[in-house]
MDAnalysis code that builds the backbone (N, CA, C; Angstrom):
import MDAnalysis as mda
import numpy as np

u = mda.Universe.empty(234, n_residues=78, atom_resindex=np.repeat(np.arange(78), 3), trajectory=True)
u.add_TopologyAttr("name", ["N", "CA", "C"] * 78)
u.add_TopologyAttr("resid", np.arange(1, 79))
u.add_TopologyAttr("resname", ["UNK", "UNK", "UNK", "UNK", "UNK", "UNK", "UNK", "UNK", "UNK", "UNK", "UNK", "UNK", "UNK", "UNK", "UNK", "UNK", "UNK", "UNK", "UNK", "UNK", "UNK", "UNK", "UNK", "UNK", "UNK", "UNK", "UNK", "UNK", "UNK", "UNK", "UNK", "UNK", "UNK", "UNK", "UNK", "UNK", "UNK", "UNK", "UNK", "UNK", "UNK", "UNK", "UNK", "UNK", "UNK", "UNK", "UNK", "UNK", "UNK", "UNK", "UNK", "UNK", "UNK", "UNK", "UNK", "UNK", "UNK", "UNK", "UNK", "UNK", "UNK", "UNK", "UNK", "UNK", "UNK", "UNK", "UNK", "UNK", "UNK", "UNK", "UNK", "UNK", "UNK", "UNK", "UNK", "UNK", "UNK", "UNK"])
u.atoms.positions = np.array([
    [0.845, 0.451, 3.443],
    [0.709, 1.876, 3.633],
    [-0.416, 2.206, 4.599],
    [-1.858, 1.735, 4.359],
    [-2.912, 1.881, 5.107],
    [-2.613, 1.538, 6.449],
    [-1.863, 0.611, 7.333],
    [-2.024, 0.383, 8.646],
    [-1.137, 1.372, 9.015],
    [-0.057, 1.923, 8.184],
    [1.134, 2.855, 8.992],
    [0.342, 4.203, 8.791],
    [0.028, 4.664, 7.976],
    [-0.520, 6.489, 7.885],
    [-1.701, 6.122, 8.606],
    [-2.739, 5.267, 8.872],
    [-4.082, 5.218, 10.119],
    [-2.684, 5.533, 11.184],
    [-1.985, 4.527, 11.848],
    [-1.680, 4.655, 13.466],
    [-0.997, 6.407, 13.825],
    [-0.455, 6.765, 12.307],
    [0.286, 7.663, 12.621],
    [-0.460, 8.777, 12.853],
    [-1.665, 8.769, 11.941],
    [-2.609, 10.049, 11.804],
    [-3.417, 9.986, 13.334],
    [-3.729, 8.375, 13.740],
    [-4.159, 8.536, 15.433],
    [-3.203, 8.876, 15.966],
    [-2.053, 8.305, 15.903],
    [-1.344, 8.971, 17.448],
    [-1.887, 10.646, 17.109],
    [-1.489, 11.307, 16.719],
    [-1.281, 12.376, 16.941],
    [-2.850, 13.314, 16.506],
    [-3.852, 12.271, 16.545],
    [-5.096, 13.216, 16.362],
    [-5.331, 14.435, 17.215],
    [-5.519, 13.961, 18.897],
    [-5.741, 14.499, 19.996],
    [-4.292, 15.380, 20.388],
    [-3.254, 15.582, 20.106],
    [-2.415, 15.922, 20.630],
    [-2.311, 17.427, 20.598],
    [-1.592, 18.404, 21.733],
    [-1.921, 19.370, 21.734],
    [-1.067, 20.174, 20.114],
    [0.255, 19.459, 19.753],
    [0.431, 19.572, 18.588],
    [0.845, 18.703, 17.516],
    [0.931, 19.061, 16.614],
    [1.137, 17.938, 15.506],
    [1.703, 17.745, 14.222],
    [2.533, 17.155, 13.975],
    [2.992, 17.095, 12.544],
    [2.150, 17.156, 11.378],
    [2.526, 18.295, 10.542],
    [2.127, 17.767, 8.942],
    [2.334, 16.126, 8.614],
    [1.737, 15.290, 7.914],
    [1.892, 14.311, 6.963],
    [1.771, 14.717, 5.109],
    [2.493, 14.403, 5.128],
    [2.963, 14.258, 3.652],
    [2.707, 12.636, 3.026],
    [2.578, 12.335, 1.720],
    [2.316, 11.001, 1.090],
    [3.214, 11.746, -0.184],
    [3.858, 10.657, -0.743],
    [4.741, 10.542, -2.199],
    [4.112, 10.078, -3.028],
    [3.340, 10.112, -3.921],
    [2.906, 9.485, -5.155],
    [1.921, 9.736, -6.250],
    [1.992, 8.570, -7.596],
    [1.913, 8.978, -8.409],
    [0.491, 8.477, -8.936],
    [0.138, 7.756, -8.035],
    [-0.839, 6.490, -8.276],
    [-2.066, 7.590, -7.516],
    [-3.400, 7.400, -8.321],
    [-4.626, 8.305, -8.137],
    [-5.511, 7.550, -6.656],
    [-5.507, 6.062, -6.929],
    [-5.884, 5.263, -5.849],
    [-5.258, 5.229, -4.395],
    [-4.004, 5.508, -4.170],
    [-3.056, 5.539, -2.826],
    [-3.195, 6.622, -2.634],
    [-3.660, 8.068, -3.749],
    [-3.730, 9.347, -3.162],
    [-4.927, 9.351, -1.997],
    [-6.363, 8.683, -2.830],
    [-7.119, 8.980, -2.727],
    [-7.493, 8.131, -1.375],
    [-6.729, 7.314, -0.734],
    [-6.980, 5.993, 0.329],
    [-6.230, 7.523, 1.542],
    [-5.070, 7.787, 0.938],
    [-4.101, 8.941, 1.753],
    [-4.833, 9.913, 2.610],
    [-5.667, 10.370, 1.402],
    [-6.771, 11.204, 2.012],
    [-7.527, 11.308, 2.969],
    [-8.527, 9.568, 2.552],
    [-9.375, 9.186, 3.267],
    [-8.780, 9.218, 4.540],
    [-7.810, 8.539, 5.337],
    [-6.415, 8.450, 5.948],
    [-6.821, 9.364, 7.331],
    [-6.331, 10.612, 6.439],
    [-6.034, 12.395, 6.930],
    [-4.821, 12.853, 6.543],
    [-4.433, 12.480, 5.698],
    [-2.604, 13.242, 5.764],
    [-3.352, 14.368, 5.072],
    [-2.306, 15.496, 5.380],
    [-1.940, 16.802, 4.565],
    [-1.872, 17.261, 3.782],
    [-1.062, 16.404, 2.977],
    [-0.051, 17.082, 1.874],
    [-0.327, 15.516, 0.864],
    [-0.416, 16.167, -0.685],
    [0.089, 15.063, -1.615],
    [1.165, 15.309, -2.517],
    [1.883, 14.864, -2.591],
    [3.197, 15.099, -3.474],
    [2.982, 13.824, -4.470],
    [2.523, 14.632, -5.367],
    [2.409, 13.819, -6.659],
    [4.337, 13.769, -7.027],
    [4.686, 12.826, -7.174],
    [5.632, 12.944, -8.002],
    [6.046, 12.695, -9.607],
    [4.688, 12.805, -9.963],
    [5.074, 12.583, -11.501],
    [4.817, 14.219, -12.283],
    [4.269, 15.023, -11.029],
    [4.088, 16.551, -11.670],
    [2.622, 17.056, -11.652],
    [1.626, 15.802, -11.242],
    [0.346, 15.839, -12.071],
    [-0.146, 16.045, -12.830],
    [0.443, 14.931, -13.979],
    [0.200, 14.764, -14.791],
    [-1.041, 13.755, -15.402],
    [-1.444, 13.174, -14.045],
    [-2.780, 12.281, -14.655],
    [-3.647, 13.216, -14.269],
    [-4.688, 13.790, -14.659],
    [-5.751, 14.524, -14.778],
    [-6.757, 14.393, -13.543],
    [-6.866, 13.129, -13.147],
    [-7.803, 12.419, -12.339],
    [-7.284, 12.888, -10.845],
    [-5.974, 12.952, -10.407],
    [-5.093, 12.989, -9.741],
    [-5.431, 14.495, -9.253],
    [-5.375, 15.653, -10.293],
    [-5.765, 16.843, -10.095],
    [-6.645, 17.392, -9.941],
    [-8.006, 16.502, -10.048],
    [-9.233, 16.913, -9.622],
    [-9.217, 16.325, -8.184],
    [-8.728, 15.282, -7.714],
    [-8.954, 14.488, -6.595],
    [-8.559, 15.652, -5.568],
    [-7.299, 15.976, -6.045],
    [-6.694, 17.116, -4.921],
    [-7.119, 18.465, -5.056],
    [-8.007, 18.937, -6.240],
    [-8.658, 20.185, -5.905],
    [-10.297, 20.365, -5.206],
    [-10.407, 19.086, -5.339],
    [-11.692, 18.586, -4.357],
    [-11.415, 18.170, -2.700],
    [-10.304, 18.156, -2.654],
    [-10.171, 17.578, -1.155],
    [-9.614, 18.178, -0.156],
    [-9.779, 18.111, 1.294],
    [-9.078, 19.455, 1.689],
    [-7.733, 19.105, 2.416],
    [-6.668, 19.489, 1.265],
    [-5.250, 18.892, 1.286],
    [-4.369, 19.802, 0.506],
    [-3.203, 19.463, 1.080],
    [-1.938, 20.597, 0.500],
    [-1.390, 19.905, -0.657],
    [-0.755, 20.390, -2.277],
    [-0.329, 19.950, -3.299],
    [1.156, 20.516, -3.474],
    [1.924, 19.329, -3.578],
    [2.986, 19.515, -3.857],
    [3.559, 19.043, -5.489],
    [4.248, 19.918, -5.811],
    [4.040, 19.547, -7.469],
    [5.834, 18.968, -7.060],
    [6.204, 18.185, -7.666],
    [7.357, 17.686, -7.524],
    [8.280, 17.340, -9.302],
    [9.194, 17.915, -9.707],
    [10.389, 17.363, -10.627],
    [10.547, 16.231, -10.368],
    [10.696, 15.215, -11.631],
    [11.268, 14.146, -11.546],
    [12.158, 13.664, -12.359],
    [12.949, 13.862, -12.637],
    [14.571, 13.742, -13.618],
    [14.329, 11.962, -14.644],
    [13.819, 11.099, -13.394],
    [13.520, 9.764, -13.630],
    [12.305, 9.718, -14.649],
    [11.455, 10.662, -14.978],
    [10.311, 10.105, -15.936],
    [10.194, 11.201, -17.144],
    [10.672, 10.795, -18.334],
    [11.108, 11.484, -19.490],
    [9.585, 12.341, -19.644],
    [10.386, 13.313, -19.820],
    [9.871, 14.697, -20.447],
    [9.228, 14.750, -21.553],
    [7.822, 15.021, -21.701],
    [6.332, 14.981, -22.113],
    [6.373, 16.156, -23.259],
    [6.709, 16.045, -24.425],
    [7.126, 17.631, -25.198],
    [5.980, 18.256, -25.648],
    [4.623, 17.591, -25.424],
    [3.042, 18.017, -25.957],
    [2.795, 18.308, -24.487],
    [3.697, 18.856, -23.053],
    [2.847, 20.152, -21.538],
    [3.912, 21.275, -21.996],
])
């Protein structure tokens, strides 16, 4: 992951315009490398539901995407 989101976030540092980056995941450590990075956007896909996950992204200056996931059974104590 780290060598592809660095080249991608350089190409397009300097450019007169530029794509959003987005990252998929659920893991607090790949968010937080994502970041370091420069992408945009984190799309938790588990909902943010790890706690740690939701402080990381209200501390950082990045877009939150809350995402449904059909694949990871439904939590009846949120």
């Amino acid at each position: 992951m780290q060598p592809i989101l660095t080249e991608i976030t350089n190409y397009w540092k300097n450019k007169a315009w530029s794509p959003k980056i987005s990252i998929d995941t659920r893991n607090y450590q790949t968010a937080t490398k994502a970041i370091f990075i420069g992408v945009d956007f984190i799309n938790d896909v588990s909902g943010f539901v790890d706690p740690k996950m939701c402080a990381l992204v209200a501390e950082a200056d990045v877009y939150a995407i809350f995402m449904h996931n059909l694949g990871v059974p439904a939590n009846p104590n949120n």
